[in-house]
C-alpha positions in Angstrom: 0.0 0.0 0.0 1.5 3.3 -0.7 0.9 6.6 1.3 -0.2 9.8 -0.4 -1.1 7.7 -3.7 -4.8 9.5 -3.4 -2.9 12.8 -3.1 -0.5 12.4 -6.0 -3.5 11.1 -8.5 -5.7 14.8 -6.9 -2.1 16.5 -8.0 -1.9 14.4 -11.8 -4.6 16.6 -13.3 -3.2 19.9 -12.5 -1.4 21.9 -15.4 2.0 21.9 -14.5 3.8 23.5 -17.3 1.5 25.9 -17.3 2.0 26.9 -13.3 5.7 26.8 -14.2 5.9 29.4 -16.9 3.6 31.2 -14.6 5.9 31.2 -11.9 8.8 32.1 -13.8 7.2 34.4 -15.5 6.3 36.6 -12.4 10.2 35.8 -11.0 11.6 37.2 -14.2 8.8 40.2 -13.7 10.3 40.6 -10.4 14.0 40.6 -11.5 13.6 43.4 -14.1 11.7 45.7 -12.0 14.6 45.4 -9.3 17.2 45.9 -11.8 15.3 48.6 -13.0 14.8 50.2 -9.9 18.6 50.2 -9.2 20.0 51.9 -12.1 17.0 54.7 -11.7 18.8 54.5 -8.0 22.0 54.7 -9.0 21.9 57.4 -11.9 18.7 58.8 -11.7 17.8 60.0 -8.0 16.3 58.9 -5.2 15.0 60.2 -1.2 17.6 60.6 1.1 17.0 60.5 5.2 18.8 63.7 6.5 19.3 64.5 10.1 21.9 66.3 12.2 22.7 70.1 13.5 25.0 70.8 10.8 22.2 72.0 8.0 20.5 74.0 10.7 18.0 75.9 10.0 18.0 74.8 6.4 17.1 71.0 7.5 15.5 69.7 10.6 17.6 68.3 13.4 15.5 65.4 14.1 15.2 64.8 10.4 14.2 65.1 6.6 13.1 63.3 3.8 14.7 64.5 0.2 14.2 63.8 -2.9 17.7 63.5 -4.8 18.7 63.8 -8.5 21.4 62.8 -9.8 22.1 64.0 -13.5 23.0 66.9 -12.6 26.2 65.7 -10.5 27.0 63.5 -13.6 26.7 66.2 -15.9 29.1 68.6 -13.7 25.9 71.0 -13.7 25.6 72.0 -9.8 26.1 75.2 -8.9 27.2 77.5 -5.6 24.1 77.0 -3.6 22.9 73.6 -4.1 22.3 71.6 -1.4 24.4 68.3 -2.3 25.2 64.7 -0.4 28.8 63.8 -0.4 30.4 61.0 0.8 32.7 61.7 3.7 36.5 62.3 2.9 36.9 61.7 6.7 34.5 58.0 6.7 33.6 57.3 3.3 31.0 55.0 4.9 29.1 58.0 5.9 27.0 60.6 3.4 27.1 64.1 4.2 24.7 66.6 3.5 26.3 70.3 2.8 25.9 73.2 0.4 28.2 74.1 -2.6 29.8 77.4 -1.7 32.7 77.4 -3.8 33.9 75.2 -7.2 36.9 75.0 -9.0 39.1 78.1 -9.3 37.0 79.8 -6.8 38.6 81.9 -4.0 36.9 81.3 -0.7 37.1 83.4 2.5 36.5 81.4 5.7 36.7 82.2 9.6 39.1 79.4 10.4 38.6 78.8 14.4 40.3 75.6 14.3 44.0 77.1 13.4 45.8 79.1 16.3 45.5 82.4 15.0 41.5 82.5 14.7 41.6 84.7 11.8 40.2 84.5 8.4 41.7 82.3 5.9 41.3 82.6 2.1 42.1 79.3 -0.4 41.4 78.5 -3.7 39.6 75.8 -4.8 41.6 73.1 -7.0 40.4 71.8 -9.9 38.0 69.3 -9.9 37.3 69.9 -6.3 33.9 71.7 -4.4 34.2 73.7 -1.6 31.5 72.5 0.9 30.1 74.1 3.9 26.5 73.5 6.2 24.7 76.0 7.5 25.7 75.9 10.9 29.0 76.7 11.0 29.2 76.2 14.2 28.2 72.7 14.1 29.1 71.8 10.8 32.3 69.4 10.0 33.1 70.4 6.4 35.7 72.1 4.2 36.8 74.4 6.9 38.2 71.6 8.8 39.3 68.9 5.7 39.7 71.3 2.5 38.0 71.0 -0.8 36.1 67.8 -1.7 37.2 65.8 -4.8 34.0 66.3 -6.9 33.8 62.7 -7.5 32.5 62.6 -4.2 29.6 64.7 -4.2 26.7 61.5 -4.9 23.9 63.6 -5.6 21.7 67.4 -5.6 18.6 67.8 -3.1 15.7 69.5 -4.6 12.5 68.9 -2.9 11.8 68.4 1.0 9.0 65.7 1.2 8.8 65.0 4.5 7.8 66.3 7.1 5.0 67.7 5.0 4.5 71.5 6.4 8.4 72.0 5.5 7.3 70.5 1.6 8.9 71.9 -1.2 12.1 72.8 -2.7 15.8 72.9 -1.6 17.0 74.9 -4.2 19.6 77.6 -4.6 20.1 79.5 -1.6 17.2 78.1 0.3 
């Protein structure tokens, strides 16, 4: 006597090629729209979870969501003002939201509190470098403290606050 046998000959009558190319079908469905929604990650934009004192008053402390483009960083087409995320030159693990206040060949006055004299310093910025400062300077770790900012590090341009949704909008130039 086998077990199951009743089970099996319920099963027999079922179309199983056609569950198969079903299945597939909806895996391979899956798959593209994945792969698709990585690239338009990747080179297209995105939202971005921004938080910290440094961006103050521009962004909350506790906390923004952004919407992100990228093309324009890819295209070299950002501009003293914008609002850009860069990856760290300090921990490139970390992403660091700052805004664009000088590019190449720019000079750039700063008050430079963390040298001994406490005076102002003036540099200019090197090609294919961004100079990058937040809003709080007094809470902001950025170019004052580790220079310019290769420009293959700047990962993308905020342009629209979505969240929270009385601060909804846009980030743009000099916002």
């Amino acid at each position: 006597m086998r077990l199951g046998g009743g089970l099996l000959r319920g099963l027999g009558g079922l179309p199983w090629r056609t569950i198969t190319w079903e299945a597939l079908d909806r895996a391979f469905f899956v798959a593209k729209f994945l792969c698709c929604l990585h690239v338009a990650n990747t080179y297209v934009g995105g939202l971005a979870l921004v938080y910290g004192p440094s961006m103050l008053p521009t962004i909350n402390l506790t906390g923004d969501i952004l919407l992100v483009e990228k093309i324009s960083v890819r295209l070299e087409k950002i501009k003293r003002g914008d609002i850009v995320l860069v990856r760290s030159p300090e921990n490139p693990r970390k992403i660091v939201t700052k805004r664009i206040t000088g590019l190449e060949g720019d000079e750039v006055t700063f008050l430079a509190t963390n040298i001994g004299d406490h005076g102002s310093r003036t540099v200019t910025v090197p090609k294919g470098h961004v100079w990058i400062q937040g809003d709080n300077l007094y809470a902001s770790n950025d170019s004052r403290h580790f220079g310019s900012v290769p420009y293959g590090l700047v990962t993308g341009r905020v342009f629209c606050r979505i969240w929270p949704v009385d601060g909804f909008g846009s980030l743009g130039q000099g916002d």
